[in-house]
Each structure stands twice: as C-alpha cells, then as structure tokens.
N, CA, C and O atoms as a GROMACS GRO file, in nm:
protein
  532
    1UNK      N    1  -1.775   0.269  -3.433
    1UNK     CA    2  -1.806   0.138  -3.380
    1UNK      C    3  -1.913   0.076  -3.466
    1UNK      O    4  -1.991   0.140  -3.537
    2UNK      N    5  -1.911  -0.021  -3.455
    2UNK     CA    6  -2.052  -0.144  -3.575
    2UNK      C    7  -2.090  -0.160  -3.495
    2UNK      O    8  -2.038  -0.180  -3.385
    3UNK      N    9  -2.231  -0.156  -3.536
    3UNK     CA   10  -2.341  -0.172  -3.492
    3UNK      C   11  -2.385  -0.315  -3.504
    3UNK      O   12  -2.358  -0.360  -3.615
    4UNK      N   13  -2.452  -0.413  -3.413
    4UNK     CA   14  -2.443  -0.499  -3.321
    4UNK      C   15  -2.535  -0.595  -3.416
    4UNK      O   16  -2.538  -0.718  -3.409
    5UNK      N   17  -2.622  -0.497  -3.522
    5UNK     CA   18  -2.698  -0.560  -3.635
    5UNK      C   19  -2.680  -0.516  -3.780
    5UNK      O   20  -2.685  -0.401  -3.823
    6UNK      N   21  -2.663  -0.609  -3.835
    6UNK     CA   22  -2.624  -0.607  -3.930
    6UNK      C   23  -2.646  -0.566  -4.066
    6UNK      O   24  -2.745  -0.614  -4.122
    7UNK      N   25  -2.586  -0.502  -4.118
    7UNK     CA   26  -2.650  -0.349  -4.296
    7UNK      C   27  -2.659  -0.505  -4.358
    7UNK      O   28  -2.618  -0.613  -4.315
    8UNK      N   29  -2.712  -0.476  -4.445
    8UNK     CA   30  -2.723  -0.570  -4.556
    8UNK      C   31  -2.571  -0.544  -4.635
    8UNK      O   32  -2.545  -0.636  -4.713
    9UNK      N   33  -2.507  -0.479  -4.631
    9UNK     CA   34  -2.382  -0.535  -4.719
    9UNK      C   35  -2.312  -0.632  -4.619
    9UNK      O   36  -2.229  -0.698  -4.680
   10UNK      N   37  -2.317  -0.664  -4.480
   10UNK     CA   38  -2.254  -0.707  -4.360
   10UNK      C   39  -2.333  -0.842  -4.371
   10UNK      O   40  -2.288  -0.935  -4.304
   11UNK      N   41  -2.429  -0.860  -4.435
   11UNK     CA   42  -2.528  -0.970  -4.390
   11UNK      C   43  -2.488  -1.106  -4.306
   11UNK      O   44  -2.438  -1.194  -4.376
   12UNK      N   45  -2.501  -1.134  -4.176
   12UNK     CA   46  -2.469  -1.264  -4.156
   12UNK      C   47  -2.373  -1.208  -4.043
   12UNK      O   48  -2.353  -1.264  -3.935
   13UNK      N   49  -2.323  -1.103  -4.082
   13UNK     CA   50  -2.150  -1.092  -3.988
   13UNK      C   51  -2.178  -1.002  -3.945
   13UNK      O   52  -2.254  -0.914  -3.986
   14UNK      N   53  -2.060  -1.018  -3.764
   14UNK     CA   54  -2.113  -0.973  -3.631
   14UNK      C   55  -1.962  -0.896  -3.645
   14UNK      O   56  -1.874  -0.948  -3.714
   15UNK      N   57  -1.937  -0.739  -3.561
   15UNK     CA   58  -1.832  -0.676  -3.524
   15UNK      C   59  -1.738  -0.778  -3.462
   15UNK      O   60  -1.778  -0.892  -3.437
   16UNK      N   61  -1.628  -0.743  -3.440
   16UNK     CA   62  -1.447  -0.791  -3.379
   16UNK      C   63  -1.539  -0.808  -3.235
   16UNK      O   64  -1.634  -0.735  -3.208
   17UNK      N   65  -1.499  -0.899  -3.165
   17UNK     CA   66  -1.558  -0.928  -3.018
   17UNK      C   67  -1.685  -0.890  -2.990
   17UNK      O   68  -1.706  -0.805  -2.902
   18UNK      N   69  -1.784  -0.948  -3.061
   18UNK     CA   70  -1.918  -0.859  -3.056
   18UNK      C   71  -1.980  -0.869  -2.916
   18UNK      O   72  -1.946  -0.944  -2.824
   19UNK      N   73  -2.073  -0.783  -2.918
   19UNK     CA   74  -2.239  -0.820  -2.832
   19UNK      C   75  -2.217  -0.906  -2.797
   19UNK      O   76  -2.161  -0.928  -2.690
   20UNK      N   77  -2.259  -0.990  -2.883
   20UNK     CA   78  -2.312  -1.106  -2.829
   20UNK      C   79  -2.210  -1.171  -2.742
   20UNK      O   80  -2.231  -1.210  -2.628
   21UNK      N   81  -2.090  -1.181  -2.809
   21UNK     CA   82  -2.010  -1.276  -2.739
   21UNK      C   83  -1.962  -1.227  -2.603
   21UNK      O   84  -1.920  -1.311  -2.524
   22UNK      N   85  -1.966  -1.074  -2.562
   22UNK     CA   86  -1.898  -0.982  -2.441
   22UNK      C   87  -2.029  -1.036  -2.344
   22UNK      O   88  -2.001  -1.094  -2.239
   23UNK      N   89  -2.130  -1.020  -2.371
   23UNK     CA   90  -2.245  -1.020  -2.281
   23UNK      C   91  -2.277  -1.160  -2.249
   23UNK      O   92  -2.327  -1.175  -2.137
   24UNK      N   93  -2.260  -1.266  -2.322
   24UNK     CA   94  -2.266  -1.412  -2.253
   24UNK      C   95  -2.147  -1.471  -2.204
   24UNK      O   96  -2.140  -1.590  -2.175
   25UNK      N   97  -2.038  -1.378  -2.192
   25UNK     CA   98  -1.902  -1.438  -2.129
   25UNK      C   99  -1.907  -1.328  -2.018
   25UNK      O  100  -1.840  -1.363  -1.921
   26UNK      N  101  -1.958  -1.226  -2.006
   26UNK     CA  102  -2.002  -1.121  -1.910
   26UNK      C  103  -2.062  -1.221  -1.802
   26UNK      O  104  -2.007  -1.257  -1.698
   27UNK      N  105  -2.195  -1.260  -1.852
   27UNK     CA  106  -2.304  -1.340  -1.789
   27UNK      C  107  -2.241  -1.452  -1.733
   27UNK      O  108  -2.269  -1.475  -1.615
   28UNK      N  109  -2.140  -1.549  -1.805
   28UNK     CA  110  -2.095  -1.624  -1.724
   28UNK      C  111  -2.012  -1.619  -1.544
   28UNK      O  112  -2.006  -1.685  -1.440
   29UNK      N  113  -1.964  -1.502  -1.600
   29UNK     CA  114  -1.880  -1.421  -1.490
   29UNK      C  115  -1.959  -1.395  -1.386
   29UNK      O  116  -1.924  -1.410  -1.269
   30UNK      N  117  -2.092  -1.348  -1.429
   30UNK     CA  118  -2.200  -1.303  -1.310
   30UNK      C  119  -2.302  -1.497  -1.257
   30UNK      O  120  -2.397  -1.508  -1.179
   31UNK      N  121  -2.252  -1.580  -1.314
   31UNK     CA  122  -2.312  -1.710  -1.247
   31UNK      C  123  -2.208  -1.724  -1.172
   31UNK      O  124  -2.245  -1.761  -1.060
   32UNK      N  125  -2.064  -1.707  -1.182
   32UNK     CA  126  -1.977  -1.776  -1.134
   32UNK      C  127  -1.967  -1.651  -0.996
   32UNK      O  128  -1.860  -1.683  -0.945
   33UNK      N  129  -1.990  -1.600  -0.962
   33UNK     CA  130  -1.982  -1.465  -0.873
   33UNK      C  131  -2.106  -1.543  -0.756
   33UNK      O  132  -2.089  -1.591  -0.644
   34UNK      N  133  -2.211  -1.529  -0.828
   34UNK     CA  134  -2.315  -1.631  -0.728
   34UNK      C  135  -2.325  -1.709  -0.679
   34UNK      O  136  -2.379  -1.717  -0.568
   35UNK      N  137  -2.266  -1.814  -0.754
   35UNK     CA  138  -2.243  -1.900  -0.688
   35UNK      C  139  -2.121  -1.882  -0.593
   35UNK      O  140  -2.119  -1.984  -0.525
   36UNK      N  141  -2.046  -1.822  -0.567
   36UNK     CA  142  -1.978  -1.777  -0.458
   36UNK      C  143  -2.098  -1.680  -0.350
   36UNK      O  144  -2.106  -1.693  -0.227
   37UNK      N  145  -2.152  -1.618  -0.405
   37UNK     CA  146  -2.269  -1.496  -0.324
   37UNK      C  147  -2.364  -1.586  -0.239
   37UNK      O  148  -2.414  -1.556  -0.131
   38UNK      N  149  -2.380  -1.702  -0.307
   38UNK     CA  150  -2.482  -1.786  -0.237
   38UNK      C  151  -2.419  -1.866  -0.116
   38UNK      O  152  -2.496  -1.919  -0.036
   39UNK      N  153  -2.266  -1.879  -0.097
   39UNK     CA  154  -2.211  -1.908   0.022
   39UNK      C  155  -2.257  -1.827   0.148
   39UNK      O  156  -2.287  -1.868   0.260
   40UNK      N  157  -2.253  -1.702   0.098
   40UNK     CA  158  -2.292  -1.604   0.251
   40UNK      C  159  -2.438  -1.603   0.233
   40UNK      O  160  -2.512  -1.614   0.135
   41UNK      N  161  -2.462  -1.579   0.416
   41UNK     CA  162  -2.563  -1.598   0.449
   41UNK      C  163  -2.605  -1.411   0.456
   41UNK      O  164  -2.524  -1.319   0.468
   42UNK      N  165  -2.755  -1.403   0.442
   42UNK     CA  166  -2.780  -1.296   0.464
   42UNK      C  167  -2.794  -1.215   0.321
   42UNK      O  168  -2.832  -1.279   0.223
   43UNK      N  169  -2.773  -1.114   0.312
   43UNK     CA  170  -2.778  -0.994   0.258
   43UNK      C  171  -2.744  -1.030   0.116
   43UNK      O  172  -2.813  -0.996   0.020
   44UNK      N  173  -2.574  -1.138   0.105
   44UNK     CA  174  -2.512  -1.207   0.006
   44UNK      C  175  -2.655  -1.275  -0.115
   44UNK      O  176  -2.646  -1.270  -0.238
   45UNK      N  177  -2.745  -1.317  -0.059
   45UNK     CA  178  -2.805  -1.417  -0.090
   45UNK      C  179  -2.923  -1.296  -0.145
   45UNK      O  180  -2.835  -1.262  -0.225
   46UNK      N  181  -2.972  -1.255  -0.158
   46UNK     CA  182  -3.084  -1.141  -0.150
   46UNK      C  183  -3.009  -1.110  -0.282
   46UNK      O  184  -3.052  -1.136  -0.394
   47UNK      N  185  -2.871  -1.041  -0.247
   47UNK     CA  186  -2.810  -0.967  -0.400
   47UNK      C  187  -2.798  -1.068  -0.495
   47UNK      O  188  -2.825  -1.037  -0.611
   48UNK      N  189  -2.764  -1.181  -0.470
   48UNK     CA  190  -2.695  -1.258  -0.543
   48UNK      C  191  -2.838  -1.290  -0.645
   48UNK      O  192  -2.834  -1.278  -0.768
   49UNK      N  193  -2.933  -1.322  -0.586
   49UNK     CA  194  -3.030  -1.339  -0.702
   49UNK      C  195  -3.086  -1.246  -0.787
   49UNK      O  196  -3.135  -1.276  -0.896
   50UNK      N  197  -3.080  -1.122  -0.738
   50UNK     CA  198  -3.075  -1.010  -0.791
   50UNK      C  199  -2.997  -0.984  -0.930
   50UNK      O  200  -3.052  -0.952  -1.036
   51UNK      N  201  -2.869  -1.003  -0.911
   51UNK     CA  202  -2.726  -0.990  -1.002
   51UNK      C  203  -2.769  -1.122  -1.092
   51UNK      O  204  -2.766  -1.100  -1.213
   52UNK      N  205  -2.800  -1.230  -1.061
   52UNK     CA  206  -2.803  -1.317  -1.136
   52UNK      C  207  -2.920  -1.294  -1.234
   52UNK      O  208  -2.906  -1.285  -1.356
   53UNK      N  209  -3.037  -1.287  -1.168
   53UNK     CA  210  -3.138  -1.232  -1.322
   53UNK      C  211  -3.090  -1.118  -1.405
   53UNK      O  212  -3.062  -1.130  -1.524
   54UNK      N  213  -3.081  -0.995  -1.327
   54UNK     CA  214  -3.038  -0.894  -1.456
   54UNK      C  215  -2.880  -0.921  -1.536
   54UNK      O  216  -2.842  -0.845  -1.625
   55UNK      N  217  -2.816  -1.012  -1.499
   55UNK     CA  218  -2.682  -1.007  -1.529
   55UNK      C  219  -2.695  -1.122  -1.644
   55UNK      O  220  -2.645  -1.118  -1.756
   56UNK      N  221  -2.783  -1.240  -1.581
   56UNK     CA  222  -2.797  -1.325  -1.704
   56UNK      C  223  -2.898  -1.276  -1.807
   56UNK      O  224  -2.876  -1.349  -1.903
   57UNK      N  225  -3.014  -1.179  -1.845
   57UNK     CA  226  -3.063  -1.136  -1.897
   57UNK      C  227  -3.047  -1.025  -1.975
   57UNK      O  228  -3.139  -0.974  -2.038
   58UNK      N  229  -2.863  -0.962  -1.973
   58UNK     CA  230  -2.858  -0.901  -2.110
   58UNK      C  231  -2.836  -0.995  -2.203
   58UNK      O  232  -2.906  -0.999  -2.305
   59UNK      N  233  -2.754  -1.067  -2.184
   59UNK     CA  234  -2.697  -1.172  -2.400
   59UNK      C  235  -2.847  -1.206  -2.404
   59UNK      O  236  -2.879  -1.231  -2.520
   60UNK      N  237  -2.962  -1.217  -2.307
   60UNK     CA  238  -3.090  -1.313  -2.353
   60UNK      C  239  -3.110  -1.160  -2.462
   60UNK      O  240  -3.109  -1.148  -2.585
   61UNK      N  241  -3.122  -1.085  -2.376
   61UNK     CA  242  -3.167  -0.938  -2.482
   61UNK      C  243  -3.127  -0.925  -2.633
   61UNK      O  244  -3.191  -0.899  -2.735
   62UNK      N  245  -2.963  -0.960  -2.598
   62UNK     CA  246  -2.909  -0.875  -2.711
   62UNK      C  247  -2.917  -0.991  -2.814
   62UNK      O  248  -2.929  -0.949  -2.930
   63UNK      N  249  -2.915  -1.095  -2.806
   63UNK     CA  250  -2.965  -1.205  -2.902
   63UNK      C  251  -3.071  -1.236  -2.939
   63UNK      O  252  -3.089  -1.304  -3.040
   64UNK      N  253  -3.186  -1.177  -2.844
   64UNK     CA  254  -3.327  -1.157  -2.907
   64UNK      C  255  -3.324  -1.057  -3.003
   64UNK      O  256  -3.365  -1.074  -3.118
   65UNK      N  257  -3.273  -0.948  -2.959
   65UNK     CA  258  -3.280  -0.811  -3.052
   65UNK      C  259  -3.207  -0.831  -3.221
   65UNK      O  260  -3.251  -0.759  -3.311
   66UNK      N  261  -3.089  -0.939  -3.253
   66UNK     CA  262  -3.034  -0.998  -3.330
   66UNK      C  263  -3.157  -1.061  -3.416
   66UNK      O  264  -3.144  -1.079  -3.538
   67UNK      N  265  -3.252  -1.087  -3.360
   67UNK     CA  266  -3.346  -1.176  -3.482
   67UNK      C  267  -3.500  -1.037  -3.483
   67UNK      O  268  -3.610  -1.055  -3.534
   68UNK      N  269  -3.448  -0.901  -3.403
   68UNK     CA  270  -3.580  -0.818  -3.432
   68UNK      C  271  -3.616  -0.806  -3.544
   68UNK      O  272  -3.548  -0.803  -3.647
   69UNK      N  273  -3.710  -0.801  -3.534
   69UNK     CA  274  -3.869  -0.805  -3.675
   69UNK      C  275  -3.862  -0.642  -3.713
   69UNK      O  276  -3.939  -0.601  -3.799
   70UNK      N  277  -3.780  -0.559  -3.654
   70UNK     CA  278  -3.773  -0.412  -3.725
   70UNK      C  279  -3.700  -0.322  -3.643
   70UNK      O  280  -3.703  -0.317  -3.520
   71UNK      N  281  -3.633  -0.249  -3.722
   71UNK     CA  282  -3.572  -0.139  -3.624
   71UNK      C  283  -3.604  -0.098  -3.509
   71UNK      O  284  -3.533  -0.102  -3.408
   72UNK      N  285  -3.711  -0.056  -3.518
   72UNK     CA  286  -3.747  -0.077  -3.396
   72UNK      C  287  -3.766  -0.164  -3.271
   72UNK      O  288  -3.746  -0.123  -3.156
   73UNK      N  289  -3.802  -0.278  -3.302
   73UNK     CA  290  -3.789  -0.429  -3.228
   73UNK      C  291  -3.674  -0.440  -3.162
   73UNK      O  292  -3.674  -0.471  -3.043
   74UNK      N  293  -3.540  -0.411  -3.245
   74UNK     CA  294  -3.439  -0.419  -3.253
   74UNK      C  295  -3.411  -0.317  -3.147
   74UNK      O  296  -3.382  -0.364  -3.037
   75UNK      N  297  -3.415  -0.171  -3.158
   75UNK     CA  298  -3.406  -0.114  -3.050
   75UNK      C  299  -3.457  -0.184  -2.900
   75UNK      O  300  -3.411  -0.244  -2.803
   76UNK      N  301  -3.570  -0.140  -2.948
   76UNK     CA  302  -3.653  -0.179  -2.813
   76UNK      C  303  -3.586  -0.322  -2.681
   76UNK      O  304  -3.623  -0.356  -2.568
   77UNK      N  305  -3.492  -0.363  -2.761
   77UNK     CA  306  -3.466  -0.504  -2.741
   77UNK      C  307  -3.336  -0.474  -2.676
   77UNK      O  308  -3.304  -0.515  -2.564
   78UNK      N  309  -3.277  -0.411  -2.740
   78UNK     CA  310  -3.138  -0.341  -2.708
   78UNK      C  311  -3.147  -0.260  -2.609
   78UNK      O  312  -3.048  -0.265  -2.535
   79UNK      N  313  -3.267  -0.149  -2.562
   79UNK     CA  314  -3.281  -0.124  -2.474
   79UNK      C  315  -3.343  -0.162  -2.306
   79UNK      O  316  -3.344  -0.094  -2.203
   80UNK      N  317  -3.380  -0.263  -2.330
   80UNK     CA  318  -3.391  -0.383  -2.241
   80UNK      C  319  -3.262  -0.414  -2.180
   80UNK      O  320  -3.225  -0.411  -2.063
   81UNK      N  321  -3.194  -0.448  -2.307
   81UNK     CA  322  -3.028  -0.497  -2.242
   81UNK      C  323  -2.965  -0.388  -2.180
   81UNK      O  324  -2.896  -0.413  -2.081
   82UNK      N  325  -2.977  -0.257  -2.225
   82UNK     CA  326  -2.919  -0.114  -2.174
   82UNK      C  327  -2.961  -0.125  -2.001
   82UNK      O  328  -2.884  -0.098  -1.910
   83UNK      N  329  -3.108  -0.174  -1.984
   83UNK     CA  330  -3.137  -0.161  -1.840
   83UNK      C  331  -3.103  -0.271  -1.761
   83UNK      O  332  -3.099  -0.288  -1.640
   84UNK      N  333  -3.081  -0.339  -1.854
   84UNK     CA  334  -3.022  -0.454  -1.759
   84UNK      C  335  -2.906  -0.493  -1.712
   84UNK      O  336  -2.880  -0.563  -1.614
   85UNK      N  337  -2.788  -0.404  -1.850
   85UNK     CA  338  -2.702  -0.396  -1.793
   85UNK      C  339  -2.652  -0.283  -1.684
   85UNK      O  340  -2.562  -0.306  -1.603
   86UNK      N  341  -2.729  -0.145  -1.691
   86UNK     CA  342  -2.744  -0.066  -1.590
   86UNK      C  343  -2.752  -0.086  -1.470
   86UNK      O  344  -2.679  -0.017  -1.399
   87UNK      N  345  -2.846  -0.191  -1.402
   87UNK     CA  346  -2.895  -0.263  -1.330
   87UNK      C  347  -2.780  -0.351  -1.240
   87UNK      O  348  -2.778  -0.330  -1.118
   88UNK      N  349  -2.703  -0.428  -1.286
   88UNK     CA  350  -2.633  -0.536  -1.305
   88UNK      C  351  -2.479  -0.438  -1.251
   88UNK      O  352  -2.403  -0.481  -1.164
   89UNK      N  353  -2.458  -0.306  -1.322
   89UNK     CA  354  -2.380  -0.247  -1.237
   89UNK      C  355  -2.347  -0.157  -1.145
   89UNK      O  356  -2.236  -0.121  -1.105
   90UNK      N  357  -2.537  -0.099  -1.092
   90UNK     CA  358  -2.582  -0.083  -0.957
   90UNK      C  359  -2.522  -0.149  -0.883
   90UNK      O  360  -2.440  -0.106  -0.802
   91UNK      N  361  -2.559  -0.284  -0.899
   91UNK     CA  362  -2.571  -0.396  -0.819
   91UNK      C  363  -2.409  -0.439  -0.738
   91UNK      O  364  -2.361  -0.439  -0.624
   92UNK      N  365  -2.379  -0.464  -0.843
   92UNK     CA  366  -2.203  -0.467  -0.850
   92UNK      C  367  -2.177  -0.348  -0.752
   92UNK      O  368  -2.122  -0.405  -0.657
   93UNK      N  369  -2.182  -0.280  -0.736
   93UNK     CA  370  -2.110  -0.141  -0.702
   93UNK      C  371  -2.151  -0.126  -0.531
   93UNK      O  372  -2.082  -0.086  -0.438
   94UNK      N  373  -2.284  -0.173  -0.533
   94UNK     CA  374  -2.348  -0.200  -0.406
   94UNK      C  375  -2.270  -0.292  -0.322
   94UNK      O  376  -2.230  -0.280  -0.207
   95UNK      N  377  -2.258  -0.398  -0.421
   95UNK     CA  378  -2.162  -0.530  -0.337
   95UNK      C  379  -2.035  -0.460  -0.305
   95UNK      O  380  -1.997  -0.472  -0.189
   96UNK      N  381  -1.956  -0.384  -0.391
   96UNK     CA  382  -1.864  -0.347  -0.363
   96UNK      C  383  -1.848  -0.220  -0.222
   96UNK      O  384  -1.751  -0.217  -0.146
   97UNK      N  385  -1.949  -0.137  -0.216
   97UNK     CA  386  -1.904  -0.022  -0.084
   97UNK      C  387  -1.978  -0.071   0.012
   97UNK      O  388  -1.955  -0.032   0.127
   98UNK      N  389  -2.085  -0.168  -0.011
   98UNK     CA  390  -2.143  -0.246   0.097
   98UNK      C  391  -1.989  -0.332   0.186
   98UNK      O  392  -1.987  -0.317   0.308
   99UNK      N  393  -1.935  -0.370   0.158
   99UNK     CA  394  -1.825  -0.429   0.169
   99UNK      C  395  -1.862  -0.612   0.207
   99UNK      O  396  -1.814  -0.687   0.292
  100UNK      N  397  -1.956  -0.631   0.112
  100UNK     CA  398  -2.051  -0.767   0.104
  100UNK      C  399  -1.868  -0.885   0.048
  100UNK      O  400  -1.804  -0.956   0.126
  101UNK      N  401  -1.843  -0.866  -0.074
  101UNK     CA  402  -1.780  -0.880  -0.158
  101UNK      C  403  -1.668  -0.868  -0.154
  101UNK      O  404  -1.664  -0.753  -0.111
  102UNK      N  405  -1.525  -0.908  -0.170
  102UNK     CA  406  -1.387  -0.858  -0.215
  102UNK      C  407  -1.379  -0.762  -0.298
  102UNK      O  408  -1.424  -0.785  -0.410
  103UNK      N  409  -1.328  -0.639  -0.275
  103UNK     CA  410  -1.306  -0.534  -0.390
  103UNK      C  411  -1.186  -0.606  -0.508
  103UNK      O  412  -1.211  -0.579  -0.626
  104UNK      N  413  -1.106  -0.662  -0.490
  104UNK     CA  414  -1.042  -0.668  -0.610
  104UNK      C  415  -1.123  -0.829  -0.684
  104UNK      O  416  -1.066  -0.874  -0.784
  105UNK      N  417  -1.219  -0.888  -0.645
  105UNK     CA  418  -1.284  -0.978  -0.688
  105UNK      C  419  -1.412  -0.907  -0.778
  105UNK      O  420  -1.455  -0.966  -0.877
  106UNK      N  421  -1.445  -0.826  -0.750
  106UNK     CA  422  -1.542  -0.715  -0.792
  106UNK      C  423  -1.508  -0.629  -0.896
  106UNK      O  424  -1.590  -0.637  -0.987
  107UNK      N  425  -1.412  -0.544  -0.919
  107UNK     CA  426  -1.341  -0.427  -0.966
  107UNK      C  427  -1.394  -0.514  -1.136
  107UNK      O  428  -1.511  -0.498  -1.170
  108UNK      N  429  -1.295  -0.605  -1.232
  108UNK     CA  430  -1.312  -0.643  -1.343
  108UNK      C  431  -1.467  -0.631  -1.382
  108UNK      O  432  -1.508  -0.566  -1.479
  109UNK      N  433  -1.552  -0.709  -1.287
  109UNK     CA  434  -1.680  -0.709  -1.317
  109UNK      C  435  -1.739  -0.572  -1.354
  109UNK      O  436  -1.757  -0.544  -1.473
  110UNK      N  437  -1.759  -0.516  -1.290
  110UNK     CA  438  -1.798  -0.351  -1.255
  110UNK      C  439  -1.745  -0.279  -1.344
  110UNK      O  440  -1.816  -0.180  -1.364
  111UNK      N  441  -1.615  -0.282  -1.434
  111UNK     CA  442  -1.536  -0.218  -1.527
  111UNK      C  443  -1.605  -0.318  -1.645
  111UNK      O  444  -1.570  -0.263  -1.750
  112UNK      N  445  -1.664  -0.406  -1.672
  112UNK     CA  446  -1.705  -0.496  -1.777
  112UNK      C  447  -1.851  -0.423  -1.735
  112UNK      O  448  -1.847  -0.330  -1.817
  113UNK      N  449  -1.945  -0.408  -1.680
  113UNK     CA  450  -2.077  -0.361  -1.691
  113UNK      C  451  -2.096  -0.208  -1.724
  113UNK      O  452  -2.190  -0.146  -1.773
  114UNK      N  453  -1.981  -0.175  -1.681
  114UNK     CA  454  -1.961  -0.031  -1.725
  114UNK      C  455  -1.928   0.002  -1.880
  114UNK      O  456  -1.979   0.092  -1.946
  115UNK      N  457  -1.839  -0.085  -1.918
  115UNK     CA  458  -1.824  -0.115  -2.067
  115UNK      C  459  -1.881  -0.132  -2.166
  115UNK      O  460  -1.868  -0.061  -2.266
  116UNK      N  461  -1.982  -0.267  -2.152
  116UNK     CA  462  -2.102  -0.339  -2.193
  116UNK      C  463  -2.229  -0.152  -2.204
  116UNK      O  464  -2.266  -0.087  -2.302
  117UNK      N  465  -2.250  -0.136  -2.068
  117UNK     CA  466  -2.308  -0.010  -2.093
  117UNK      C  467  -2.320   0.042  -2.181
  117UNK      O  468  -2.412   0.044  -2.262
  118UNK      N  469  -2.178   0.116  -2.175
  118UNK     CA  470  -2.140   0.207  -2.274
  118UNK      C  471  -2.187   0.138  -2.413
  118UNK      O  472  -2.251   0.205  -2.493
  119UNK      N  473  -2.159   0.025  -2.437
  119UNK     CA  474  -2.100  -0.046  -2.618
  119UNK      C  475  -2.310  -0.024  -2.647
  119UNK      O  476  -2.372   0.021  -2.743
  120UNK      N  477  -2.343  -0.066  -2.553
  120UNK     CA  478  -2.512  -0.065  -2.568
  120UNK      C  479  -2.508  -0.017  -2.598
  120UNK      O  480  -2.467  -0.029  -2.714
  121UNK      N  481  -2.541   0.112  -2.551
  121UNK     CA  482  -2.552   0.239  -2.542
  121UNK      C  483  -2.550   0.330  -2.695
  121UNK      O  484  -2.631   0.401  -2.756
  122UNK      N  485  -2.439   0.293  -2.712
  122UNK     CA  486  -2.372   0.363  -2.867
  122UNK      C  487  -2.477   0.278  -2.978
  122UNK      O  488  -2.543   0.333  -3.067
  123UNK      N  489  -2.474   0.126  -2.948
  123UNK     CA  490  -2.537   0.074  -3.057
  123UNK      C  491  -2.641   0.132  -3.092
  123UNK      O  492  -2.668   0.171  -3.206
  124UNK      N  493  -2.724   0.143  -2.969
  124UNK     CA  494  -2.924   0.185  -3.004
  124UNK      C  495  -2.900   0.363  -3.025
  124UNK      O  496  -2.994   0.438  -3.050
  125UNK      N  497  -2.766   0.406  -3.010
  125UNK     CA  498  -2.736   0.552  -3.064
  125UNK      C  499  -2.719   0.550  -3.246
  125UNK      O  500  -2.759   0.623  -3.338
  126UNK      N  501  -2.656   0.451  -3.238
  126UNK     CA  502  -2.630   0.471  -3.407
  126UNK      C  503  -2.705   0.401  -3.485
  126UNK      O  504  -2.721   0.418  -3.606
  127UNK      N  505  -2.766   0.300  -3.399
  127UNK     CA  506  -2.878   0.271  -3.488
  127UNK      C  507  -3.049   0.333  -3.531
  127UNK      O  508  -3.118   0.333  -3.634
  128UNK      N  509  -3.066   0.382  -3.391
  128UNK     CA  510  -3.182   0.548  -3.418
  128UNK      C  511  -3.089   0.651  -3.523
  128UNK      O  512  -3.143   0.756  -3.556
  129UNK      N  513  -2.995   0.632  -3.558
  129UNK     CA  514  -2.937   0.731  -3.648
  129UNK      C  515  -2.916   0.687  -3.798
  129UNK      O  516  -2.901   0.758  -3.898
  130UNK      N  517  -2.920   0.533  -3.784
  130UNK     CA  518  -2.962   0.513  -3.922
  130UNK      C  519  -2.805   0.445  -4.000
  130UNK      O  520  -2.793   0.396  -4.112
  131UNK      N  521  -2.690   0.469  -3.885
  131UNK     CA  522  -2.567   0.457  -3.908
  131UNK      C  523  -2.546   0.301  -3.931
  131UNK      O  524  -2.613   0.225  -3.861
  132UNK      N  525  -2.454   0.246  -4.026
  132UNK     CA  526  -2.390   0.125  -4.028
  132UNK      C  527  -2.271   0.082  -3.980
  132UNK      O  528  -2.225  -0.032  -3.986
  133UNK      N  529  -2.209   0.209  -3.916
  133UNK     CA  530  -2.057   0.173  -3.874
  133UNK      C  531  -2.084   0.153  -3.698
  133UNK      O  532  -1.990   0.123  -3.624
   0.00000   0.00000   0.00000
C-alpha cells in the first residue's frame, strides 16, 4: 500500500483513492447521519455531536499531516486521525446495538471507519518503517 505522503520520486502525487479523499467523503457521510441524529430527541442528540466532531476531524488530521514539517509531525498527525477514526467507530457501533439508529443505515458507515482504521493504521506503520510503497 502507498503511503499517504509522498517519497520524493512521487512528489506532488497522492495513492489511487487516497486519504485524503476516503476521509472527507467519509466525513461527509458522518454530517449527513447527524443531521438525521439531531431529529431524535434524547440520547440521539448527545451521540450525534459526539460522531460529528471526531468524524469530521479525521480529513482535518490527515490533511494537516500532508503539509507535516517532519516525519515525525507527519506521524504524530496521522495518529490523531488513527484516534479519531477509532473513536468515530466506537461511536457508530454504539448507535448501532444501542438500537438508537437503523442497522442497515449504519452497517456501510461502521465498515468505512473500520477501513479508514485499518488504511491509517498501515500508513503511520510504513512510514515509522521508512517504507515508500
């Protein structure tokens, strides 16, 4: 998998469906969820702002981490987004056995934060490793 920042022979250019673009079309998904969450009263409303900060605050991550000042920065930045997307599919999962939510309105989301996870995940793996692919 490529890594989310870019070797200098790559300069400029982002992987096939990158980061960036999964996590702010992710994020959109998690405004458009709320604003449904913010219909119910109660409990709905509590999560919903919840889901909405950490959910809109990975692409803020992973596009900050895109202009880090050093490998490290870069990590550090990436791992922000790792917890946020962690976070984001707590949350999800809660809505879902809480039975707050529609399960098949839920399911895509929850399989996309789980994903996102993972793709994190690997990046700030191969990039503590020094890897370009």
């Amino acid at each position: 998998m490529k890594n989310a920042r870019p070797s200098s022979n790559d300069a400029g250019k982002i992987p096939k469906r990158d980061i960036l673009e999964r996590t702010f079309e992710f994020a959109a998904r998690i405004i458009q969820l709320c604003g449904k969450l913010d219909e119910r009263p109660g409990v709905g409303r509590v999560m919903m702002s919840q889901i909405l900060r950490a959910g809109t605050s990975i692409p803020s991550n992973v596009e900050e981490a895109q202009a880090g000042q050093s490998k490290a920065d870069f990590i550090s930045k990436m791992s922000i987004a790792l917890k946020e997307a962690r976070e984001t599919h707590l949350r999800l999962r809660l809505l879902k056995t809480a039975g707050i939510f529609p399960e098949d309105k839920l399911q895509s989301l929850i399989q996309e934060a789980d994903e996102i996870k993972r793709i994190i995940g690997a990046i700030i793996v191969s990039t503590k490793r020094g890897s370009n692919d």
